[in-house]
Backbone as CSV, one residue per row, in Angstrom:
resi,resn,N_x,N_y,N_z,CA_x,CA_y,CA_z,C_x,C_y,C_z
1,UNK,70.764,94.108,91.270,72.156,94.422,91.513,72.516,95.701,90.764
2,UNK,73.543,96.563,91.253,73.737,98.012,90.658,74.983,97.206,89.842
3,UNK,74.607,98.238,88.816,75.932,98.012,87.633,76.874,99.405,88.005
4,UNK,78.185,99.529,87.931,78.833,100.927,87.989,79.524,100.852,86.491
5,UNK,79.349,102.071,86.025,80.646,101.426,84.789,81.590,102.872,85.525
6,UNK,82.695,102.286,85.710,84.197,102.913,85.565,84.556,103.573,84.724
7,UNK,85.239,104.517,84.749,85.380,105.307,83.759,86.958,104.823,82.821
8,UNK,87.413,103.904,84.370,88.714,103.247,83.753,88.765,101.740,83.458
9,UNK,87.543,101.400,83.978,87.494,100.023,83.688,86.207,99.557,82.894
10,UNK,85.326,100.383,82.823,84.227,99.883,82.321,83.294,99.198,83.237
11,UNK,82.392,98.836,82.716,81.054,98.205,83.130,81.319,97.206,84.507
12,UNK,80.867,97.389,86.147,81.008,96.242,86.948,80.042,96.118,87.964
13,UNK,79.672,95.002,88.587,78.978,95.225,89.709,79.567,95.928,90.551
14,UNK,78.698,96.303,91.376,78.745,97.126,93.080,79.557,96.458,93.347
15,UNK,79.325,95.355,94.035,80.623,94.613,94.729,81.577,94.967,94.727
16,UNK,82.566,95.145,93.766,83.428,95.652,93.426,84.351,96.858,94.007
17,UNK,83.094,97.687,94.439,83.286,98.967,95.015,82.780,99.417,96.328
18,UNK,83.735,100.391,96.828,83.141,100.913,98.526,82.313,101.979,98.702
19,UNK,81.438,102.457,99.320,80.879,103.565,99.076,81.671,104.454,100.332
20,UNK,81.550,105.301,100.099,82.229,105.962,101.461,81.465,107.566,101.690
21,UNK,80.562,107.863,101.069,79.858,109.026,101.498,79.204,110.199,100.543
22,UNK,78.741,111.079,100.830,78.025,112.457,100.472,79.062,113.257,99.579
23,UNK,79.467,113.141,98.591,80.148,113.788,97.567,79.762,115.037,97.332
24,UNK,78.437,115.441,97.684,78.049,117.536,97.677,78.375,117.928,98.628
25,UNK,78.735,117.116,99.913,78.755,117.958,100.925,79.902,119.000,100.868
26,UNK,80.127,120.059,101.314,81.216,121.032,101.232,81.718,120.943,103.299
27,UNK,83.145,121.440,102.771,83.527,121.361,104.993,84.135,123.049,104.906
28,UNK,84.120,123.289,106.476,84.480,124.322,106.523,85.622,125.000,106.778
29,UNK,86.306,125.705,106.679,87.770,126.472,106.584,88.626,125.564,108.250
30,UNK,89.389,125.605,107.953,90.239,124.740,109.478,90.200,126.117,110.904
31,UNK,89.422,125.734,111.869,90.164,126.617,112.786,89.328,126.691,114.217
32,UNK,89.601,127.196,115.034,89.056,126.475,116.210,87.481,127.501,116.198
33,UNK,87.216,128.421,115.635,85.862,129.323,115.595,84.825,128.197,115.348
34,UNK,85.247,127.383,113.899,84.429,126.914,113.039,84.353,125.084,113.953
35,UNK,84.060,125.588,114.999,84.026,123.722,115.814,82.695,122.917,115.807
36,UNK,81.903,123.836,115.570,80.594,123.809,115.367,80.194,123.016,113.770
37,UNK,80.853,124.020,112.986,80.368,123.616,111.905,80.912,122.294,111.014
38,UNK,82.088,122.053,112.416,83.148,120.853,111.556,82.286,119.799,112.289
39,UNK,81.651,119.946,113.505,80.767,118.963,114.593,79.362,118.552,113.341
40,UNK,78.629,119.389,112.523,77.937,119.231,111.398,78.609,118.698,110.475
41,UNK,79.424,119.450,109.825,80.173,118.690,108.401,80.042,117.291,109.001
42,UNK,80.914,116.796,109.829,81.548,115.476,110.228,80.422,114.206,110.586
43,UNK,79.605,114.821,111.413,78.964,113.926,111.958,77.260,113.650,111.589
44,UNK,76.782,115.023,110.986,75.172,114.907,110.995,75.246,114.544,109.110
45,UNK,74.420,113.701,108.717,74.105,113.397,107.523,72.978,113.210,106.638
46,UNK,72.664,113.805,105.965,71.237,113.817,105.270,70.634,112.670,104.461
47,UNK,69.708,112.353,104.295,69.384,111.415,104.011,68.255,111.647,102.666
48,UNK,69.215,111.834,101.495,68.212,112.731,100.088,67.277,111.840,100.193
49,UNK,66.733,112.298,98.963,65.290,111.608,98.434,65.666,111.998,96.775
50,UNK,65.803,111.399,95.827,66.060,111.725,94.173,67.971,111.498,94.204
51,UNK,68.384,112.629,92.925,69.904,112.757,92.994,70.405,112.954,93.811
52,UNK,71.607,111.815,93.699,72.806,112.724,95.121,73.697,112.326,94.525
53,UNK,74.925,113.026,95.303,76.280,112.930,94.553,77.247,111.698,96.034
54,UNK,77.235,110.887,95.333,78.358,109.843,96.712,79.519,109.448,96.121
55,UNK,80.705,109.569,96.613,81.905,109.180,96.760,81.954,107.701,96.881
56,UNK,82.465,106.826,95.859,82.671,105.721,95.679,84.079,104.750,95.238
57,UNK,84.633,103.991,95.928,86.109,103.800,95.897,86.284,102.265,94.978
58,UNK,86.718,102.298,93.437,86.826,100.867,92.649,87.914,100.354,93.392
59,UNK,87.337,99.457,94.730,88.200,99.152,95.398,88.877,97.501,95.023
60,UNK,88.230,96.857,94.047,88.700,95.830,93.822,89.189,95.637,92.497
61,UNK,89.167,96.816,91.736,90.051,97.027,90.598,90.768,97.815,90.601
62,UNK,90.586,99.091,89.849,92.001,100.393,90.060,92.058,101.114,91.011
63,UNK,90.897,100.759,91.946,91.622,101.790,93.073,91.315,103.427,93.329
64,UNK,90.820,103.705,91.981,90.634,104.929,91.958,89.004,105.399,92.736
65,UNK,89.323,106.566,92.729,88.162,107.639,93.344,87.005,107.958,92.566
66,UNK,86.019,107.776,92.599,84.705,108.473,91.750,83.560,109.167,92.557
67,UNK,82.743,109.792,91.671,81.907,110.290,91.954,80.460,109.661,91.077
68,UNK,79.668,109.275,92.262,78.208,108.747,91.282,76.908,109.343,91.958
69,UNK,76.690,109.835,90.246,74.996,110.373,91.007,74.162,109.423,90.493
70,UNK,73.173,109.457,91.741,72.618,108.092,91.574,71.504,108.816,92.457
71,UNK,70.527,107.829,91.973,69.068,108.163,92.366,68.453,107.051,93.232
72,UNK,68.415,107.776,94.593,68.061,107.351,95.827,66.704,106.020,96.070
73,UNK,65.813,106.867,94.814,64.584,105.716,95.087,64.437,104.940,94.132
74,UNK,65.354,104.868,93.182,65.259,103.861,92.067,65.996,103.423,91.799
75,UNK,67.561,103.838,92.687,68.894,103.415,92.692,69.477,103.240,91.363
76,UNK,68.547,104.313,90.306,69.850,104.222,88.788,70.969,105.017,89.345
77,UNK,71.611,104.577,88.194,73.286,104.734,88.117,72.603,106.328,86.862
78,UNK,72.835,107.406,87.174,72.708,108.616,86.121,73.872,108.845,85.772
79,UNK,75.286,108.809,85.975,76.140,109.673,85.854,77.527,108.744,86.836
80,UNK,78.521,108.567,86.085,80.175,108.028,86.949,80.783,109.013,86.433
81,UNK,81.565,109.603,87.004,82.998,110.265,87.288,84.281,110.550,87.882
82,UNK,85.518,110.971,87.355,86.407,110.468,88.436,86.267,111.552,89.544
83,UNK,86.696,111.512,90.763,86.924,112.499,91.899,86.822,113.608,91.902
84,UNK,88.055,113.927,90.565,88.754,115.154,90.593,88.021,116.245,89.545
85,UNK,86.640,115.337,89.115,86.041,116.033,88.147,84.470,116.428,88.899
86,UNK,84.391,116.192,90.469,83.457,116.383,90.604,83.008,117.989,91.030
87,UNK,81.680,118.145,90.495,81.074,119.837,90.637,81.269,120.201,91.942
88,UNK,82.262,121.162,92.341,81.881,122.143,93.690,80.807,122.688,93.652
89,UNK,79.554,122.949,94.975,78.869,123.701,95.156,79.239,124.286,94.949
């Protein structure tokens, strides 16, 4: 079972929480040129191998937004953070 610790709540199982996606990914400027690249952003998804950065929602406690890098083939927990602290490419 994955442990997350919260940065506001501390130490919890997964359960707890939603995953909801690719936290490195970057999207592209709004506008009808870029339809292509919003058809990529949106829909095609990579599938790492090691670190990745995923967007994760403490949906059964505060609610809040994080960011966890976590390692794909051994599924540690390296690193929790909130949202708003995560690295832009």
């Amino acid at each position: 079972m994955l442990r997350i610790t919260c940065p506001y709540c501390g130490e919890r199982d997964h359960d707890e929480f939603s995953y909801f996606g690719d936290a490195s990914k970057t999207y592209p400027p709004l506008g009808a040129e870029h339809h292509d690249a919003w058809v990529d952003a949106v829909y095609l998804r990579d599938n790492p191998k090691g670190e990745h950065l995923e967007f994760w929602q403490h949906t059964l406690a505060c609610r809040r937004w994080l960011v966890v890098r976590r390692d794909t083939v051994s599924h540690d927990i390296l690193a929790v953070m909130p949202a708003r602290e995560r690295p832009l490419a």
